[in-house]
C-alpha positions as CSV (number, residue, x, y, z in Angstrom):
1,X,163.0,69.4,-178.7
2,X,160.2,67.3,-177.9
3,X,157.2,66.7,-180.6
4,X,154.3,67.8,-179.0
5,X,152.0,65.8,-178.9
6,X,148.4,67.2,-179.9
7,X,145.2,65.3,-180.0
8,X,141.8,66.3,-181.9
9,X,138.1,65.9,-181.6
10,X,135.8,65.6,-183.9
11,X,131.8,66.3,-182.7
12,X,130.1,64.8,-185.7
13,X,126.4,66.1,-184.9
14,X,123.1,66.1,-186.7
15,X,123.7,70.3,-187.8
16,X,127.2,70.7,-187.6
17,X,130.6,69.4,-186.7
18,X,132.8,70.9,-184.5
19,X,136.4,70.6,-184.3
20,X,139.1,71.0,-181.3
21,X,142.7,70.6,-181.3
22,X,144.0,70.2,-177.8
23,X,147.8,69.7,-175.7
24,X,148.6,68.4,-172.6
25,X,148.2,71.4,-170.5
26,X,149.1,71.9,-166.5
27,X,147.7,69.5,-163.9
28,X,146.5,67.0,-165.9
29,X,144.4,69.4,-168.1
30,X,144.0,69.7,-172.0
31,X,144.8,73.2,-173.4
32,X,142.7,73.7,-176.4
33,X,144.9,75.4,-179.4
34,X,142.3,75.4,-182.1
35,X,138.6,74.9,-182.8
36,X,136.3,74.9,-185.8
37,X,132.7,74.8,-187.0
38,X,131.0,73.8,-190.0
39,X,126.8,73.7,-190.4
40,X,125.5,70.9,-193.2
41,X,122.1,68.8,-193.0
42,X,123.9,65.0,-193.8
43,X,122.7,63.0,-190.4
44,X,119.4,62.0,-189.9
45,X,119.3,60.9,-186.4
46,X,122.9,59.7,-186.3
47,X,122.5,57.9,-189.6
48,X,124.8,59.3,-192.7
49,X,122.5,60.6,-195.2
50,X,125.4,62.4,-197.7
51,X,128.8,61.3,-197.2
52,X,130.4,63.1,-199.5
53,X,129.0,66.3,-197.9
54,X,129.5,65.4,-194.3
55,X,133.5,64.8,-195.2
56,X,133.2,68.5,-196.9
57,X,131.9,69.7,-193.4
58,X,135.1,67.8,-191.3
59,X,137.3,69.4,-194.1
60,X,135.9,72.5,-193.4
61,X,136.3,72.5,-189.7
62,X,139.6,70.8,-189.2
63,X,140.6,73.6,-191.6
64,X,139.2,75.9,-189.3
65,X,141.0,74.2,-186.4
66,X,144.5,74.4,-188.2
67,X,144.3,77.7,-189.2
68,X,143.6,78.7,-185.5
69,X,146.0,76.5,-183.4
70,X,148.8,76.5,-186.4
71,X,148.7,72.4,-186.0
72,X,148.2,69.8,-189.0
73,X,145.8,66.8,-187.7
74,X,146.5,63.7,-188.3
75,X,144.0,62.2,-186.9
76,X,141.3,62.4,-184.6
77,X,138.8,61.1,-182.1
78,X,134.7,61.4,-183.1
79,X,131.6,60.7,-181.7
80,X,128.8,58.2,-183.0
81,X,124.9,58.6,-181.7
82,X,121.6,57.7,-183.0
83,X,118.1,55.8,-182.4
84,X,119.6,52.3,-183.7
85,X,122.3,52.3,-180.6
86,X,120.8,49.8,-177.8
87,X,121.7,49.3,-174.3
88,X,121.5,45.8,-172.8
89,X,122.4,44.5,-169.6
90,X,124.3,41.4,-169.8
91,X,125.0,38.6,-167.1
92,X,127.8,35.7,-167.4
93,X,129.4,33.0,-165.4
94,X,131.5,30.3,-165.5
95,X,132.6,27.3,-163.1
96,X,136.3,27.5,-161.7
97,X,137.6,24.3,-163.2
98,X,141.5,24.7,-161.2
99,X,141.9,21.9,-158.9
100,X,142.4,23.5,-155.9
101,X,139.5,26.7,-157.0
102,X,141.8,28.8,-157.4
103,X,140.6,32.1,-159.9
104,X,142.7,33.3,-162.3
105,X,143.4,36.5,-164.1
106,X,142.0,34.1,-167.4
107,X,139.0,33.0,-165.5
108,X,138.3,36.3,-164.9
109,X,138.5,37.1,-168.6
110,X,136.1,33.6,-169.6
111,X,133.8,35.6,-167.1
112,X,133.7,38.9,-169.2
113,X,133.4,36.5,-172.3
114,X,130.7,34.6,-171.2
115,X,128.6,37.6,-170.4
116,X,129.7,39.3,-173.8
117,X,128.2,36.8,-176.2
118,X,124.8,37.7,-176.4
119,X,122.8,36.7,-179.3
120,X,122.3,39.7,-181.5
121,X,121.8,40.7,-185.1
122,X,124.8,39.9,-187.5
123,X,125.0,43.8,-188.6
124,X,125.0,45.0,-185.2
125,X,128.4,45.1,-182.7
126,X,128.9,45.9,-179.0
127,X,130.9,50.0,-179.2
128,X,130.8,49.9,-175.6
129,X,130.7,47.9,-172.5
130,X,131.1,48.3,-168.7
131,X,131.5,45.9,-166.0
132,X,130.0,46.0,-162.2
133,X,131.9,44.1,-159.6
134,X,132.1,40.1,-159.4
135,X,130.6,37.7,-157.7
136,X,132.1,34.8,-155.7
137,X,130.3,32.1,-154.9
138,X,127.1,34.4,-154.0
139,X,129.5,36.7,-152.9
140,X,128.9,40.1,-154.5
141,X,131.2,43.1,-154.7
142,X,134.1,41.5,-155.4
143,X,136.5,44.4,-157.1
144,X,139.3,41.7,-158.4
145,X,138.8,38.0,-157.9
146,X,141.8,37.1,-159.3
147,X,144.2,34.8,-156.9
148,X,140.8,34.2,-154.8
149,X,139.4,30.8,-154.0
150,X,135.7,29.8,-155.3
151,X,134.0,27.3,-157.5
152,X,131.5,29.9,-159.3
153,X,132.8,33.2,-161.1
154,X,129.7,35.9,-162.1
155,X,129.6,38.7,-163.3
156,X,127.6,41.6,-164.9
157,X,127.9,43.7,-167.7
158,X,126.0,47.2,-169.4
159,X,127.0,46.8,-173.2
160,X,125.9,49.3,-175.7
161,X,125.3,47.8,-179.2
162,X,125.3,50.1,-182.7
163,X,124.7,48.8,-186.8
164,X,128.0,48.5,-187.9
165,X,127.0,49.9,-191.1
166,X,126.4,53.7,-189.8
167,X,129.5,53.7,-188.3
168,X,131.5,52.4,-190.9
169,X,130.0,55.4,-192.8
170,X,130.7,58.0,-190.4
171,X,134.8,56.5,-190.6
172,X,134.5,57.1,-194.1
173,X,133.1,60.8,-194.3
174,X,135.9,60.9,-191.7
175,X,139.2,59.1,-193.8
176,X,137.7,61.3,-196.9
177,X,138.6,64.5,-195.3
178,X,141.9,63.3,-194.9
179,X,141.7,62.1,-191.5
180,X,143.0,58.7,-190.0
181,X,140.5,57.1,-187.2
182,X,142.2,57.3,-183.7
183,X,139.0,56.3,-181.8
184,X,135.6,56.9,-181.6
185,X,132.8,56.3,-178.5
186,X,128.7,57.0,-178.3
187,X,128.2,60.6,-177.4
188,X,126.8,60.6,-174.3
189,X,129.9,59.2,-172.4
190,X,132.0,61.8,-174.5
191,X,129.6,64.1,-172.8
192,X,129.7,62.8,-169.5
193,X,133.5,63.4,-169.3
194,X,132.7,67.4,-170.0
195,X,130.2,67.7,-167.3
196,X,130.0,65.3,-164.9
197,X,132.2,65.0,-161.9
198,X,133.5,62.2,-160.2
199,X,131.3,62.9,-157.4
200,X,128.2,62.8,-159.4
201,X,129.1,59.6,-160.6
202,X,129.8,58.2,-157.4
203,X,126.1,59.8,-155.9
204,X,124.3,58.3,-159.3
205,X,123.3,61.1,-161.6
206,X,121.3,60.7,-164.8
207,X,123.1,63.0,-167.6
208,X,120.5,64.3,-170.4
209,X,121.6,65.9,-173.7
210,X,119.1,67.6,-176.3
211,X,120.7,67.5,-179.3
212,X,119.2,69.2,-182.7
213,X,117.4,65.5,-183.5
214,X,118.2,63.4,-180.6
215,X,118.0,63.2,-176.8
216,X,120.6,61.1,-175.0
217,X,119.6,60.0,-171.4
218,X,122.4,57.8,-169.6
219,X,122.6,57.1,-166.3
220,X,125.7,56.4,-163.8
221,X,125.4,54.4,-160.7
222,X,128.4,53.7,-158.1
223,X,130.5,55.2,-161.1
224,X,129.3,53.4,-163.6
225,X,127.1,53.4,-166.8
226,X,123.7,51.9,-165.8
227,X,121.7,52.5,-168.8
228,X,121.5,54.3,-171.8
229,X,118.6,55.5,-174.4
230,X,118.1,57.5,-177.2
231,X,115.0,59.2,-178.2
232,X,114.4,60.7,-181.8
233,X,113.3,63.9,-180.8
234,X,115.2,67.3,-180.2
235,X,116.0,71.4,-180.9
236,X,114.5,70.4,-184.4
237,X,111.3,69.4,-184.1
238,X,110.3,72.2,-182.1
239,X,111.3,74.5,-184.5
240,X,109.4,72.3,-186.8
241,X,106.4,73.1,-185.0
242,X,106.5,76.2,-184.0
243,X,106.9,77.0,-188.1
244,X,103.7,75.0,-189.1
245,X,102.0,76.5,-186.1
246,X,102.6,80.2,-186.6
247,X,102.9,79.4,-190.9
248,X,106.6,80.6,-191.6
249,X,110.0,79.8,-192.7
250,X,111.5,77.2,-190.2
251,X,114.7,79.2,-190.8
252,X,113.0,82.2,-189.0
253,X,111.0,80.2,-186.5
254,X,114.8,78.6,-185.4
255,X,115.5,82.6,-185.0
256,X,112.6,83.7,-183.4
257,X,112.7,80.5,-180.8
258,X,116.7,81.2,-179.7
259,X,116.5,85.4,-179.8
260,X,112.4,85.8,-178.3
261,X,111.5,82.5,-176.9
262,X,111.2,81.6,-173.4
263,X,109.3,79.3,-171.0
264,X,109.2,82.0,-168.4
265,X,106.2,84.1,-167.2
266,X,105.5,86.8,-169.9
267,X,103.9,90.0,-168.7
268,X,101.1,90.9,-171.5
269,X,100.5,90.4,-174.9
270,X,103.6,91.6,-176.5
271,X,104.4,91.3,-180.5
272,X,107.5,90.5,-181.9
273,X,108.0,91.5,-185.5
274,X,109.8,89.4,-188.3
275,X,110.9,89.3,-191.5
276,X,108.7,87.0,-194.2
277,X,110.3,87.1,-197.5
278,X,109.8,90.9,-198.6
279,X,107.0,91.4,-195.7
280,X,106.7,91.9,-191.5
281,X,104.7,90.0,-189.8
282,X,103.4,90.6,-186.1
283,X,103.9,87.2,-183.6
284,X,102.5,87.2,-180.1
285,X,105.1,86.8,-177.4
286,X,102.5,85.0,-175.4
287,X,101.7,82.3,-178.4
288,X,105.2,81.6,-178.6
289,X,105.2,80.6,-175.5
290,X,102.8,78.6,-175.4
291,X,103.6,76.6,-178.6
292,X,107.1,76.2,-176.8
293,X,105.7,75.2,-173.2
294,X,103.7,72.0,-174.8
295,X,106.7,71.0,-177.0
296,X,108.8,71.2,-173.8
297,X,106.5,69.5,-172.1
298,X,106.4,66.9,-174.6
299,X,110.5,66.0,-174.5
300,X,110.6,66.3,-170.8
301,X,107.7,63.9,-170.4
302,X,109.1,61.7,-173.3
303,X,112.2,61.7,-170.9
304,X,110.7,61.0,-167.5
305,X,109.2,57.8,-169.2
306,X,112.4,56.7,-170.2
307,X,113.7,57.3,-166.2
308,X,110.8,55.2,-165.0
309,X,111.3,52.6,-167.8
310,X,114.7,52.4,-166.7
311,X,114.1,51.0,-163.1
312,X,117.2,52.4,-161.5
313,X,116.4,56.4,-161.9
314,X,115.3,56.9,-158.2
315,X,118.9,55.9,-157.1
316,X,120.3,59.0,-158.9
317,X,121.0,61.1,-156.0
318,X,122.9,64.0,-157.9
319,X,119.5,64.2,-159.8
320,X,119.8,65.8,-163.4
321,X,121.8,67.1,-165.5
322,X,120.8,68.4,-169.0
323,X,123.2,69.8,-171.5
324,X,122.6,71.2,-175.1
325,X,121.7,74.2,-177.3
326,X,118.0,73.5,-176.6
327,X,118.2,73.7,-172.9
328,X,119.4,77.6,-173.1
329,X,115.8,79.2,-173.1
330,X,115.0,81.1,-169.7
331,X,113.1,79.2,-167.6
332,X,114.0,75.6,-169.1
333,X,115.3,74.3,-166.0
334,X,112.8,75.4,-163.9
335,X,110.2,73.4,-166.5
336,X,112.1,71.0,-166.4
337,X,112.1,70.0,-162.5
338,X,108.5,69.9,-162.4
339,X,108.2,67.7,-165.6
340,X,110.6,65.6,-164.2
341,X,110.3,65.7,-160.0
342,X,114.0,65.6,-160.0
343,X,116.5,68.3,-158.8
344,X,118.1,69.5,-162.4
345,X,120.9,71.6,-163.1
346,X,122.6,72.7,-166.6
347,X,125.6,71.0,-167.2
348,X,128.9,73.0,-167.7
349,X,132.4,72.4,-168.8
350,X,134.5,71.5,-165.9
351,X,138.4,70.4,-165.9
352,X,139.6,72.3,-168.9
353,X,142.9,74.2,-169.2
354,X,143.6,77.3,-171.3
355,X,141.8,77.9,-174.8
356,X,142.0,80.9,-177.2
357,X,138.7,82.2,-176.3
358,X,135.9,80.7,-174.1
359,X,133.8,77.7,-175.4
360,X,130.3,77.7,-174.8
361,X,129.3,74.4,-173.2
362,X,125.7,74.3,-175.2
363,X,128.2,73.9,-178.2
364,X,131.4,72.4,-177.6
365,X,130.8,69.9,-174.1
366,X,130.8,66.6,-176.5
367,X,134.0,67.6,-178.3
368,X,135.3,68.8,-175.2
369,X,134.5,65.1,-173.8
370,X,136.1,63.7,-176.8
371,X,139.3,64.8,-176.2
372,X,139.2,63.7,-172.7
373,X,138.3,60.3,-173.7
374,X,141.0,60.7,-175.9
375,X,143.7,61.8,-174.0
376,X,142.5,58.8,-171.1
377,X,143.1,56.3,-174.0
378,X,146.1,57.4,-175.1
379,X,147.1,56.8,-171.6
380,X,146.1,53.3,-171.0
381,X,147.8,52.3,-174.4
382,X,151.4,53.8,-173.5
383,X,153.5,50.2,-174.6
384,X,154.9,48.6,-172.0
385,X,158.7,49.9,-174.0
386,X,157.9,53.2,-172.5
387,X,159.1,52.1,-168.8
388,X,161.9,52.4,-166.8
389,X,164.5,49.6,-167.5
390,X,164.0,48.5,-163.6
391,X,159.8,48.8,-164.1
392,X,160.1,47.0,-167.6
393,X,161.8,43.9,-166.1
394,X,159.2,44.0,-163.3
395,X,156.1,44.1,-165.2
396,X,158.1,40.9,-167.5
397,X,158.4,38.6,-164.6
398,X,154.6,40.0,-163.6
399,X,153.4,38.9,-166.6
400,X,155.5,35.9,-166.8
401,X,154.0,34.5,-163.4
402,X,150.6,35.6,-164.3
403,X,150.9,33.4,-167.6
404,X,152.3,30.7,-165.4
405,X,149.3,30.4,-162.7
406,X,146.7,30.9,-165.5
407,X,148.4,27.6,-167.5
408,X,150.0,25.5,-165.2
C-alpha cells in the first residue's frame, strides 16, 4: 500500500500556534486529520522574542496534532508576518539582442532579473514576488512572450521583502521542535488561499486580517497581489486599553471584550459584573462600548489610510474582506463599512474537505491557507521522473529545443 502522503501547517502567531495535519482528500480537497493549539507570549509583532519558548509552543501543538490524527510530522509549512516585511513594486527591461528579435524563454528570464535587483539593505531578502503581464515593444498584456518578435522586453513585478534575521529565527524555534522546514510564505497570502475565491481575485478584492498585534491589508488585482502592508496594531491593544481605561487586569478586560463587548446599539445602562482579584466590580455595558467604538474606529481608519495610500483600492470591486479573532464582535462589520465606504464581508473557510470537528475560521483560516499553499507547491515541484515514459521523452526533446533556441 501506498504511503500516504500528509502535509502540516504550522500558524506561528503573535499568541499562539496552531497546528493542522492534512491528506489529499476528494476533488482536489485537503482532509484535515489532526489540529493543535498552544498559547505563549514569544512574538512581538512578528519578531522572535524567546526562541526557546516559541519551539516549546510548536512542540506542544504538533503534539497535539499527532495525538489527534495518529500521524508523526516530519515536517511542515509555517507562516512569517510582521511590521519589517515591505512591499515594493518593481519595474525591469531589457533589449532583445537575437538577430532576427526573436524572444526567448531566457530573455524572458533576464526580464524577471532585471526587475528583481533592486537596491536594498544587505539583511533584508525578497520572500515573495509576483509578476503582471509583459510588455512588447509598448505592447502591454502580453501573457507569454516567448517565440514572439520585438526589440524591447518589460516587465513588472510586486516583491515583498523581510529581514532575513527574523526569519531565520522563526526556522530555528521551528528545527528545535524537531521539525524540518518544507516552506514557509507571509501570512496574508496563506490567508488569501482560506478565504478568497478565485472570483474575488479576478473582481480585485482587498483581504484584511486583525491579528492579536498586527493588521495585514493586501490587495489582489486581475488575480494578482497588488500591494501589501502591515500595521502594528491589533486584538491586543484594544484590550490594552480598555484595561487602563476601566483600571483592571488586562487578562479580564480580554474576557470581558470577547463574552460582553459589542459595537451594536445597547438598550440602557446595563452593568456587567467581574471578578477583581478576591472582589466584584460593576462595569457599564454602555462604557464598554464606547471605549471599544473609538478603538475600532481607530484600526479601521488606520486601515482606510493605508487603502488610499495605496492608489489602487478603488479598483477592488469585491470590496472587503476582513478575517480574525477581532472581527467577531456584533456589529463589527457594520462599523466597519462606514469607517471604510466599502462593501465588507467576514471572510470564511471555503474549499476544505472533511476534518474531525469544525474549525472556526477566526482561528484556523491562516493554517488552513498554509496547507493549501502547501499542497499547490508540492504540486509544481513533482520531478519531471514522475511522468509517463511517452510524456518524459516529450518534455526532454521540449526542453532540449528550448535550450537550443535560447543558445544558438
Amino acid at each position: 500500500m501506498a504511503k500516504e502522503k500528509i502535509i502540516t501547517a504550522l500558524d506561528i502567531g503573535a499568541s499562539k500556534v496552531c497546528c493542522l495535519i492534512a491528506a489529499p482528500g476528494k476533488n482536489d480537497q485537503l482532509d484535515v486529520l489532526g489540529y493543535g493549539l498552544s498559547h505563549h507570549d514569544c512574538l512581538n509583532r512578528g519578531v522572535v522574542t524567546d526562541i526557546k519558548g516559541l519551539s516549546e509552543a510548536i512542540s506542544k501543538a504538533v503534539y497535539e496534532a499527532e495525538e489527534i490524527s495518529g500521524k508523526k510530522v516530519q515536517s511542515a509549512v509555517f507562516n512569517i508576518s510582521g511590521t519589517h516585511m515591505k512591499g515594493i513594486a518593481s519595474h525591469g527591461q531589457i533589449l532583445i539582442s537575437d538577430r532576427d528579435n526573436e524572444i526567448t524563454r531566457r530573455d524572458v528570464d533576464r526580464a524577471i532579473a532585471n526587475a528583481k535587483s533592486i537596491h536594498m539593505p544587505y539583511e533584508r531578502d525578497i520572500v515573495y514576488s509576483v509578476r503582471k503581464d509583459f510588455t512588447v515593444d509598448g505592447e502591454k498584456g502580453i501573457v507569454n512572450p516567448a517565440g514572439m518578435f520585438g526589440m524591447k522586453l518589460e516587465t513588472d513585478l510586486y516583491l515583498v521583502t523581510a529581514k532575513i534575521s527574523v526569519i531565520d529565527n522563526l526556522k530555528k524555534a521551528v528545527q528545535q521542535a524537531g521539525i524540518g522546514i518544507e516552506d514557509y510564505v507571509i501570512s496574508g497570502i496563506a490567508t488569501a488561499s482560506s478565504v478568497l475565491s478565485q472570483h474575488d481575485k479576478d473582481l480585485g478584492v482587498v483581504l484584511v486580517d486583525i491579528g492579536a498585534d498586527l493588521t495585514e491589508i493586501l490587495i489582489f488585482l486581475e488575480k494578482r497581489l497588488s500591494y501589501v502592508s502591515i500595521l502594528p496594531s491589533g486584538g491586543d491593544n484594544i484590550t490594552k486599553v480598555v484595561s487602563d481605561k476601566l483600571r483592571i487586569p488586562e487578562g479580564v478586560a480580554e474576557r470581558l471584550k470577547i463574552e460582553n463587548g459589542s459595537l451594536e446599539e445597547s438598550a440602557g445602562e446595563e452593568t456587567i459584573t467581574v471578578k477583581v482579584d478576591s472582589h466584584s466590580r460593576s462595569i457599564s455595558k454602555g462604557e464598554l462600548k464606547a471605549i471599544l467604538v473609538s478603538e475600532y474606529d481607530k484600526i479601521f481608519n488606520s486601515i482606510k489610510k493605508e487603502l488610499l495610500n495605496s492608489g489602487c483600492a478603488e479598483n477592488a470591486s469585491s470590496g472587503v474582506v476582513i478575517c480574525g479573532e477581532p472581527v467577531m464582535l456584533d456589529g463589527c462589520m457594520e462599523q466597519a463599512e462606514l469607517a471604510l465606504n466599502f462593501p465588507v464581508k467576514m471572510g470564511h473557510i471555503i474549499g476544505l474537505g472533511t476534518s474531525p470537528k469544525p474549525l472556526p475560521s477566526h482561528i484556523y483560516a491562516t493554517s488552513i491557507g498554509l496547507l493549501k499553499y502547501g499542497s499547490e507547491r508540492r504540486q509544481s515541484k513533482k520531478s519531471i521522473l514522475n511522468m509517463g515514459p511517452k510524456n518524459l521523452v516529450l518534455a526532454v526533446a521540449d526542453r532540449a529545443r528550448t535550450l537550443y533556441y535560447d543558445y544558438f
